[in-house]
C-alpha positions in Angstrom: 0.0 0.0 0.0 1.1 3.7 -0.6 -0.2 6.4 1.1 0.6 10.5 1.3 -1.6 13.6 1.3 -3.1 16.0 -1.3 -4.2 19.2 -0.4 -3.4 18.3 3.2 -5.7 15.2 3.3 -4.3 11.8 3.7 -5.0 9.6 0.5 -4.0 6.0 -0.8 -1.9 6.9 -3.7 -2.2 3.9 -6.9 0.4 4.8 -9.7 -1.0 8.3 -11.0 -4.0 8.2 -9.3 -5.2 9.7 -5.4 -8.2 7.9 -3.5 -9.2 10.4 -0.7 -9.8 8.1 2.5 -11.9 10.3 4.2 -14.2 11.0 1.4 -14.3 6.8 0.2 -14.8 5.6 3.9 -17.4 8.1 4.4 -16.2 9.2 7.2 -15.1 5.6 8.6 -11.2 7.0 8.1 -10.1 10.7 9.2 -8.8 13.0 6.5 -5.9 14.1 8.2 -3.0 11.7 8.3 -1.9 11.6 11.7 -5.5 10.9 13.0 -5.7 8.3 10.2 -2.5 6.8 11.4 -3.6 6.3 14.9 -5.7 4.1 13.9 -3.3 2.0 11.3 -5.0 -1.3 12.0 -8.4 0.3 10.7 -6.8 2.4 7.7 -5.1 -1.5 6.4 -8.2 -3.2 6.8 -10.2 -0.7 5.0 -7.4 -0.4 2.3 -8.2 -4.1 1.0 -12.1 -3.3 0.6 -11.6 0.2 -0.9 -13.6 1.2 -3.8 -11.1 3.6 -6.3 -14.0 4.4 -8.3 -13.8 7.3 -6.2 -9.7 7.9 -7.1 -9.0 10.9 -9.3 -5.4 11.5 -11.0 -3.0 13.3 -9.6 0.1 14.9 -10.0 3.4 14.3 -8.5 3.4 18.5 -7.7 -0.2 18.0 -5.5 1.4 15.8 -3.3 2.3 16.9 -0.1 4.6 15.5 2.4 3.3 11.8 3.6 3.0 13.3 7.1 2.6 17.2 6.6 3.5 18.0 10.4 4.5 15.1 12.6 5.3 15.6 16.2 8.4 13.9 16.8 11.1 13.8 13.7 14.4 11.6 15.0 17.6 12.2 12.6 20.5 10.0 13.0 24.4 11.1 12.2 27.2 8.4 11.0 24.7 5.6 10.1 27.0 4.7 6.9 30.8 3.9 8.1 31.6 5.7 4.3 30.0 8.9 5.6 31.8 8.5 9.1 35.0 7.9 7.8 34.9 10.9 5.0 33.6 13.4 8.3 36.3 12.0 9.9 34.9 9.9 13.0 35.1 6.2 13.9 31.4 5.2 13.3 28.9 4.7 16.8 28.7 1.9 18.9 25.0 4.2 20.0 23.3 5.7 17.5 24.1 9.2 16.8 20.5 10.8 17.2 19.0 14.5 16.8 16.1 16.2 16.0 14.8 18.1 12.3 12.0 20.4 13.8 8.8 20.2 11.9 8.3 23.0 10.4 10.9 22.5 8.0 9.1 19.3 7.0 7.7 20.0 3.6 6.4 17.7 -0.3 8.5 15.9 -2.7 8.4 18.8 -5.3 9.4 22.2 -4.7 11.9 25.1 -4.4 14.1 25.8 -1.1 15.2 29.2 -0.8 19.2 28.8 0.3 20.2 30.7 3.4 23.2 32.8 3.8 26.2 29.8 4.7 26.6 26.7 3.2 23.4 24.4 1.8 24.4 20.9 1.3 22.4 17.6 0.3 21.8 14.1 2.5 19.9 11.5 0.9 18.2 9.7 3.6 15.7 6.3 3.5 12.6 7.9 6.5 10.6 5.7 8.6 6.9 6.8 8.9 5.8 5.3 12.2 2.2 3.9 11.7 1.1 1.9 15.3 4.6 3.1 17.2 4.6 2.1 21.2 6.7 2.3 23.7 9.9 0.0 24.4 9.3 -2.0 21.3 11.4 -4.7 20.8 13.4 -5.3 17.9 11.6 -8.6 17.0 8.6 -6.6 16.6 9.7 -3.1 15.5 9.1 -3.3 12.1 5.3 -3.7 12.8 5.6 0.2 14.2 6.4 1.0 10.8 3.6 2.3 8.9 5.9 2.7 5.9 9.1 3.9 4.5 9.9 7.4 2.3 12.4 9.5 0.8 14.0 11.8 2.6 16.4 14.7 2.2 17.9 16.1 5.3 19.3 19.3 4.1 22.1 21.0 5.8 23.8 24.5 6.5 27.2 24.2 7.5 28.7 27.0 8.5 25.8 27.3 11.7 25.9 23.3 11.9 29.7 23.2 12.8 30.7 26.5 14.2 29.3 25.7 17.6 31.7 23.2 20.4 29.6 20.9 20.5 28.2 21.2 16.9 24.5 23.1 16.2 23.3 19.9 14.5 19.5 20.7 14.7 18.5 24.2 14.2 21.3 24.1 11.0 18.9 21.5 9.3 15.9 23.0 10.0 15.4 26.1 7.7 12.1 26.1 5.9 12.2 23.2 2.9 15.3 21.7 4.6 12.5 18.4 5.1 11.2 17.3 2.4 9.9 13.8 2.4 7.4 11.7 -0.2 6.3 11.0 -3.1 4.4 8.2 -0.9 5.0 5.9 1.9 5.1 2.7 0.8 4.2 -0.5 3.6 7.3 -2.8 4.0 5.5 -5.6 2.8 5.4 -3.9 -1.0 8.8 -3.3 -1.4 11.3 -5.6 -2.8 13.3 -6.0 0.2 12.4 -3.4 3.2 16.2 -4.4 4.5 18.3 -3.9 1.0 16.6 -0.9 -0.7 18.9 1.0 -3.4 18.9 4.7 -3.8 21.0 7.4 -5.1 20.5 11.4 -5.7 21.5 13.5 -8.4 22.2 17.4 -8.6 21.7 18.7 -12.2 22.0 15.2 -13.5 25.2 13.7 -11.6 25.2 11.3 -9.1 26.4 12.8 -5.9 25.4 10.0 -3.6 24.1 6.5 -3.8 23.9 3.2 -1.3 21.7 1.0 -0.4 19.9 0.2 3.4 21.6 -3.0 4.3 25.1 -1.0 4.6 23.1 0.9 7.5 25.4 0.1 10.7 21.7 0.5 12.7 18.6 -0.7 10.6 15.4 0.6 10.6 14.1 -2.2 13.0 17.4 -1.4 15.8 16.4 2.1 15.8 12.9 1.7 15.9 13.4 -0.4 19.3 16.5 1.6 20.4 14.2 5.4 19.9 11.2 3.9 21.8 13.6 2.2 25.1 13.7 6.3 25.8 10.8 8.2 23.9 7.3 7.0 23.3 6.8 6.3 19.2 3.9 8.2 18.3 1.7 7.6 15.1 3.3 9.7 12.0 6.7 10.0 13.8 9.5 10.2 11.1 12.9 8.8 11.6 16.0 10.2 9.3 17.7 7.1 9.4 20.9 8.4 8.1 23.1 9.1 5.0 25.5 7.5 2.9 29.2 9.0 1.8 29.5 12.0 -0.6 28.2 14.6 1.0 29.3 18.2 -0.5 31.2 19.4 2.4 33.5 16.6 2.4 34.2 16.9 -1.1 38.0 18.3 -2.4 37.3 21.3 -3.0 34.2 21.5 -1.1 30.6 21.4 -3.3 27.3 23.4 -2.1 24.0 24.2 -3.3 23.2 27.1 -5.7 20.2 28.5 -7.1 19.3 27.7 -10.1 20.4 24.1 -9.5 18.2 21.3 -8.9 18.5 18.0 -6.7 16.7 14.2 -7.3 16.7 11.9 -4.5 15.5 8.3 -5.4 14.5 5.4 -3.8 14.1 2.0 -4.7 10.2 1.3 -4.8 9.1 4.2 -3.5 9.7 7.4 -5.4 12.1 10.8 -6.0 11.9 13.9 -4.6 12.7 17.1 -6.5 13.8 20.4 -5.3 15.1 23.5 -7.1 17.4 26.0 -5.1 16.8 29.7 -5.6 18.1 32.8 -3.9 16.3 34.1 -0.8 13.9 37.1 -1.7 14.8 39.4 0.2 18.6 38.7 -0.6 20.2 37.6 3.0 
């Protein structure tokens, strides 16, 4: 199953075509995607007696982010020993966790004014938390996972490292430095929910690419690692970390400009798209 939002309301998502939940459920499923994912259980069961007569077509530019404003959003740093070794650090034995705050959480398609600093790209696999719970165990973690999505965690450097110890969190969390879709897509539809390829291209060459299973945590460890300390919630996203080749450990270093634009794909899921332009009001 695939899911997202249009206009805001959540929506099961069939090649090119939207089927708004609330609207085919008559009311039996919420509209808005956090509600709808507190009650997973009921939105899976639905899903297999849907009628899509109701499904219209549907852009990739209408969709929205899978979860438009989650409560919790969990990043992890170093996840690929490639990426820790080109930063420079021996990778975790713990993993390596802070927060992107909400607001910057935005759709699959769209521009990202760029800051005044240093704008770089992280390709990352996101966990959408579905039935979540507290001090799940690994066995069962993956059945907190609602589904997976693309993910970029977009960076300023110059405010991310200029701090002792770094400012990891409010550096990744300019507005559009989230985005997340096209869909979520369950584990159970995608070719392996442990091995999935993905790569992501600015103006057409590849500047990152891996796949999950070099994760040194996987989805499942951090799923049960996150909710030993903070209570899952449905519509939780977890960044679950990014591969090697990230601009600012390139020789010479390589950030975003305007005009250029990024594609981050994933195996079974989707790509996200996002142009870079100058601020507005020029800062």
């Amino acid at each position: 199953m695939r899911f997202g939002t249009v206009e805001g309301r959540f929506v099961l998502v069939d090649g090119d075509r939207a089927l708004d939940v609330a609207t085919a459920s008559g009311g039996e499923i919420p509209s808005d995607a956090l509600a709808a994912l507190a009650q997973w259980d009921a939105v899976r069961e639905w899903a297999k007696r849907a009628d899509w007569a109701l499904a219209r077509d549907v852009r990739p530019e209408e969709l929205g982010a899978p979860v438009p404003m989650p409560r919790q959003v969990f990043a992890v740093a170093l996840n690929y020993r490639p990426h820790a070794a080109e930063a420079g650090y021996v990778p975790p034995e713990e993993p390596l966790v802070f927060t992107k705050f909400p607001s910057c959480i935005t759709g699959p398609v769209g521009t990202v004014a760029l800051p005044p600093g240093h704008v770089d790209w992280e390709i990352e696999v996101v966990a959408v938390i579905g039935r979540g719970g507290y001090r799940i165990d690994r066995s069962q973690a993956w059945d907190a996972v609602a589904g997976l999505t693309v993910g970029q965690d977009l960076s300023e450097r110059v405010y991310q490292l200029q701090g002792t110890p770094p400012q990891f969190s409010l550096a990744k969390s300019h507005p559009g430095f989230g985005p997340v879709g096209p869909v979520a897509v369950t584990p159970d539809e995608l070719p392996d929910r442990d091995d999935l390829a993905f790569e992501a291209t600015l103006d057409g060459e590849v500047v990152q690419h891996g796949r999950t299973s070099e994760m040194i945590f996987p989805v499942d460890d951090l799923v049960a690692r996150l909710s030993a300390i903070c209570p899952l919630l449905p519509g939780d996203l977890i960044f679950t970390g990014t591969p090697a080749g990230v601009g600012n450990r390139r020789t010479p270093p390589r950030f975003l400009r305007a005009g250029e634009v990024l594609v981050s794909r994933v195996e079974g899921i989707g790509e996200l798209r996002q142009t870079f332009v100058a601020p507005t009001n020029g800062r």
